[in-house]
C-alpha positions in Angstrom: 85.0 99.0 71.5 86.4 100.6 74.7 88.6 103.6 75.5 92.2 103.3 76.3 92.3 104.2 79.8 95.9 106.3 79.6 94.4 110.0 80.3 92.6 108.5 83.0 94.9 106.9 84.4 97.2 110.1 84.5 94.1 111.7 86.0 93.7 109.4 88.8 97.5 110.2 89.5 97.1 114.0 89.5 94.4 114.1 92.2 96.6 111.2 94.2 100.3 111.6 93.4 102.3 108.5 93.7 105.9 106.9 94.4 107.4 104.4 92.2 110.8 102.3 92.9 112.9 101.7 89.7 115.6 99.0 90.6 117.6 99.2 87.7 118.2 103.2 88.3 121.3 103.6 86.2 119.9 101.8 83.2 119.1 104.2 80.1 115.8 103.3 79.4 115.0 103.8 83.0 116.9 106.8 83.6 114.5 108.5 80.1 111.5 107.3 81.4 112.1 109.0 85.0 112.8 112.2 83.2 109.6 112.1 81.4 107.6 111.4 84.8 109.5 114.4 85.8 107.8 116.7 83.8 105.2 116.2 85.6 104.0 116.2 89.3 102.2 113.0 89.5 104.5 110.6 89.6 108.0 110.7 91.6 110.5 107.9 90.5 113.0 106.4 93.9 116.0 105.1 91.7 117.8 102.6 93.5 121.5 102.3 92.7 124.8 104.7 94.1 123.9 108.1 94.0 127.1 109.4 92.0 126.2 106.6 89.4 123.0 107.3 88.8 123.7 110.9 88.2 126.6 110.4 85.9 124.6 108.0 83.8 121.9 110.8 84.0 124.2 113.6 82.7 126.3 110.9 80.6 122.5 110.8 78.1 121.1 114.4 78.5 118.5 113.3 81.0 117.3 115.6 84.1 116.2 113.5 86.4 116.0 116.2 89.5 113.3 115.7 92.1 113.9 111.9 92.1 115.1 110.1 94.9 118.7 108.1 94.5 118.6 105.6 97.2 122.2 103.2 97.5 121.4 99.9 99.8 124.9 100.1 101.1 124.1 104.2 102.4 120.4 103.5 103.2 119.7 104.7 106.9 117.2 102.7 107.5 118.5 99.7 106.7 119.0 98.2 110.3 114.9 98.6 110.6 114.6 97.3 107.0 116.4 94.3 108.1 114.4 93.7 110.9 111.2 93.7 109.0 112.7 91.1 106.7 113.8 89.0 109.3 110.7 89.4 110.9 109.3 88.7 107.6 111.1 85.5 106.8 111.4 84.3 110.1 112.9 81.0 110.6 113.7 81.0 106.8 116.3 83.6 107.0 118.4 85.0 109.3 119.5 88.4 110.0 122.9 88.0 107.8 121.3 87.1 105.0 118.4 89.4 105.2 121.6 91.7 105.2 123.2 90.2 102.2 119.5 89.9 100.2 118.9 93.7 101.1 122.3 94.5 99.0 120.6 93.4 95.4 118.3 96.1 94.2 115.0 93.8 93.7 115.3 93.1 97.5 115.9 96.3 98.6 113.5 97.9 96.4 110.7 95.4 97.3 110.9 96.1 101.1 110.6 100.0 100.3 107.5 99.2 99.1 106.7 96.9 102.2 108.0 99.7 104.1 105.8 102.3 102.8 108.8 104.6 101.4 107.4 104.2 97.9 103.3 103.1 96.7 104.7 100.8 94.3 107.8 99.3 91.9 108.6 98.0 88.2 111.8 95.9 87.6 113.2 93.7 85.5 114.8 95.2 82.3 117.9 93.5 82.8 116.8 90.6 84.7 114.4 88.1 84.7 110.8 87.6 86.0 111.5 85.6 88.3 113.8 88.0 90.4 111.0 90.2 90.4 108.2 87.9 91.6 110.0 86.0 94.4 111.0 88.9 96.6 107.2 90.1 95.7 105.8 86.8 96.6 108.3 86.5 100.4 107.8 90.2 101.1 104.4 91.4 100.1 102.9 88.1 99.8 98.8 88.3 98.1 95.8 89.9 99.3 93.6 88.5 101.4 91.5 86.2 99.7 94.1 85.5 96.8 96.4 82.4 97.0 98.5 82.9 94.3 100.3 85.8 92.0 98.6 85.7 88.3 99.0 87.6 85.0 97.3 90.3 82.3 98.7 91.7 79.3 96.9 94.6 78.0 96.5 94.5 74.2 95.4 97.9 72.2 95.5 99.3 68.9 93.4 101.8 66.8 90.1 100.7 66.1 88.3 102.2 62.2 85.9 105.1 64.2 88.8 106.7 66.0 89.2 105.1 69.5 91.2 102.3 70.6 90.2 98.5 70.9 91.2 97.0 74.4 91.3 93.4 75.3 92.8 91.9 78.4 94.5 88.3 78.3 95.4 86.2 81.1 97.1 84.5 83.0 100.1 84.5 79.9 103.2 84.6 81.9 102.9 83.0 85.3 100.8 79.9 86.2 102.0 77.0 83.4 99.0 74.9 84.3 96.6 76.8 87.0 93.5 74.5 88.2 90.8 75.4 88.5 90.3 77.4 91.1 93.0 79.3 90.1 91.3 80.0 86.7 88.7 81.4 89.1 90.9 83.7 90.9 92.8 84.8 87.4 89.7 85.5 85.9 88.9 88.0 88.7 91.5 90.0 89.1 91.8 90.1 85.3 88.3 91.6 85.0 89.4 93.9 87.9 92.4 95.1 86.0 90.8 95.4 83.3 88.1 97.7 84.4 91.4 100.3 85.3 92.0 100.8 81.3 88.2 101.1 80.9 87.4 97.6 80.0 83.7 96.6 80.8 84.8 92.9 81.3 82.7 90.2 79.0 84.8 87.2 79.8 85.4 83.9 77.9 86.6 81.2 79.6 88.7 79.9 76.4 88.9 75.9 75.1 89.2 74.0 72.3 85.3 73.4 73.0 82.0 75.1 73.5 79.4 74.7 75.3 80.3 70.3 75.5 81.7 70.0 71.5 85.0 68.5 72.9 85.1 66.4 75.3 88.3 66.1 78.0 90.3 66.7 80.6 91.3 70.1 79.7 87.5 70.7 78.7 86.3 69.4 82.5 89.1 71.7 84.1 87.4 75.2 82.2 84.0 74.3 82.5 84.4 73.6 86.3 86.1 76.4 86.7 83.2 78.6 85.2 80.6 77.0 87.1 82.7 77.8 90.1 83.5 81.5 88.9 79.3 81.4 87.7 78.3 80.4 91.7 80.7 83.0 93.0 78.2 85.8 91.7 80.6 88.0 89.8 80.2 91.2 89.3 80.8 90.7 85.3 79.1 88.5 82.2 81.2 85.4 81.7 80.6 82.3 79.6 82.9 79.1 78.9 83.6 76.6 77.9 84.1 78.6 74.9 86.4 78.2 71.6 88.0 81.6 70.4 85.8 82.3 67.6 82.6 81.6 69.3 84.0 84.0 72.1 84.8 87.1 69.2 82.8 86.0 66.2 79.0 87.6 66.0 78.4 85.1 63.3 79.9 81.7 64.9 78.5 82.7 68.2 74.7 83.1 66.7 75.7 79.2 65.8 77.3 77.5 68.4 76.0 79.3 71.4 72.8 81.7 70.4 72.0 82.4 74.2 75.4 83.8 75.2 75.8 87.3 76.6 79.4 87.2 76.1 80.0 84.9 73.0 80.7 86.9 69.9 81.5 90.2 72.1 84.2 89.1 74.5 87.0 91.7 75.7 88.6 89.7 78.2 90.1 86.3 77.5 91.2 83.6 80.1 93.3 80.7 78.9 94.0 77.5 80.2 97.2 77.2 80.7 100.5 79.3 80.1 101.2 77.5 76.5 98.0 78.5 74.8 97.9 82.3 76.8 101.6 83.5 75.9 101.3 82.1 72.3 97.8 83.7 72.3 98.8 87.1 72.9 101.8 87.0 71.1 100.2 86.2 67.7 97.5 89.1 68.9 100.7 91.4 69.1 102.7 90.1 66.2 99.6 89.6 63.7 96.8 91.7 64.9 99.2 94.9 64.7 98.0 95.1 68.8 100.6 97.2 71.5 100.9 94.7 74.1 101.2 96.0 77.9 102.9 93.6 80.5 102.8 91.0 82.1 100.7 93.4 84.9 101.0 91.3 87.8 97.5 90.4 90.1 97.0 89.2 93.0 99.5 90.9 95.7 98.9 92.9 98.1 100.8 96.0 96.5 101.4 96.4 92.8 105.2 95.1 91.4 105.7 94.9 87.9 108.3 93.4 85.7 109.5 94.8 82.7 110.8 92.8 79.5 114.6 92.9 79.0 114.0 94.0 75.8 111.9 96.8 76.7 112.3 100.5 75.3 112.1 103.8 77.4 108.3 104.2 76.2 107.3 100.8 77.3 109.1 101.9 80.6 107.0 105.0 80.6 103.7 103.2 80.2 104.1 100.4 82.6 105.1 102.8 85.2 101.9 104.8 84.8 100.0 101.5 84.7 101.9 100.3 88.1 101.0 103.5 89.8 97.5 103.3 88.7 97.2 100.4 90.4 98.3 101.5 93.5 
């Protein structure tokens, strides 16, 4: 059982106070959440949108958003050097026009003030889709060093029976539909890593419909490949596949099917083989297990962007910025 990692997260931010880009910066939910940040010192909010709309809107609901930055694409100074950049960034696939034109739609323009360094990081996406946030992520920030592609974790918590919180971390559940298996390698690492950040102390099943050679398959071939590769690659965590979902949480099915295991019957963090079984996996965790779900916290770039559901809520706002930043 592990600690949510909320109060440290918010500690983290108070010894290194951080900038966050809210595209969407007349939208209600958005507009609540920056208030609350407000309150503190830890965590300034850049709103993009025109200055006199954002502040109406503010006003319109009772919110004080003073001490955040309202940033308008069409009254940005810098926006000759921010073209540039882009251009330079997209060279020969864009040209300076429509750099120009791109830099006028808040995901844009909000993604290259993080490229910039005029904010540490950015969360989109309540009234549009995923997709509009991971493109501009993906042509302007591009992935780490080492990483070749842009992966997934949801965050799933809810009260445990001696007081604390139970945390697991799921991946990749909203971005790769069928990753290979060197990309189950890479989303199993940064999920670990991401995981360590709400306390997590990764054990980490590699998820079938087999264990340890039951079944027999494709699919099988693709997650026990990829844990051997994951296994060579020395990681700095206990992992174990190919394992079937009880074995991986069950005490009593593990001391069956795989008795040597150091992760079997105890696993935290779960890595599924494609996007099917992952989104429907931590959806029934949500809907049936009575677990919060945080995310889709997106891995792998080389500055933290997050999306936001379109039916998201103020609090969920709240909590994925503080997770964003934490990342940072």
């Amino acid at each position: 059982m592990e600690k949510f990692g909320f109060g440290t997260m918010i500690e983290k931010l108070k010894k290194d106070p951080k900038t966050i880009v809210f595209t969407e910066g007349t939208d209600e939910r958005i507009l609540e959440a920056s208030a609350r940040l407000l309150a503190g010192t830890w965590l300034t909010p850049v709103l993009v949108g025109k200055e006199a709309e954002v502040h109406a809107a503010a006003e319109r609901e009772g919110f004080n958003i003073r001490g955040a930055r309202v940033l308008d694409p069409a009254t940005y100074e810098g926006m000759d050097a921010m073209v540039a950049k882009m251009v330079e960034l997209r060279k020969g696939k864009m040209t300076e026009e429509e750099c120009r034109k791109k830099l006028m739609q808040a995901n844009y323009f909000g993604t290259m003030l993080v490229k910039m360094g005029e904010a540490d990081c950015l969360l989109g996406g309540a009234t549009y889709s995923t997709a509009d946030t991971v493109r501009p992520a993906l042509q302007l920030i591009k992935t780490k060093p080492g990483n070749k592609i842009v992966s997934s974790c949801f965050i799933l918590v809810r009260p445990s029976a001696t007081g604390d919180r139970e945390v697991l971390a799921m991946g990749d559940c909203a971005i790769n539909i069928k990753p290979s298996e060197d990309e189950l390698v890479e989303i199993a690492t940064e999920v670990a890593a991401c995981g360590r950040v709400f306390g997590i102390e990764p054990k980490v099943a590699m998820l079938s419909y087999s264990t340890h050679g039951s079944g027999s398959g494709e699919d099988v071939d693709k997650v026990r490949h990829a844990y051997e590769k994951l296994v060579a690659s020395n990681p700095d965590f206990d992992v174990d596949g190919e394992l079937q979902f009880d074995a991986a949480v069950s005490p009593r099915v593990a001391a069956t099917k795989c008795p040597d295991s150091k992760v079997a019957g105890y696993a935290n963090t779960f890595i599924f083989p494609d996007i099917n079984a992952g989104n429907i996996g931590y959806k029934i965790a949500q809907r049936l297990g009575s677990f919060d779900a945080y995310g889709p916290i997106l891995l792998g770039l080389n500055a933290p962007v997050n999306d936001l559901s379109r039916g998201c809520n103020a609090q969920e706002v709240y909590s994925m910025a503080i997770i964003t930043a934490a990342l940072s």
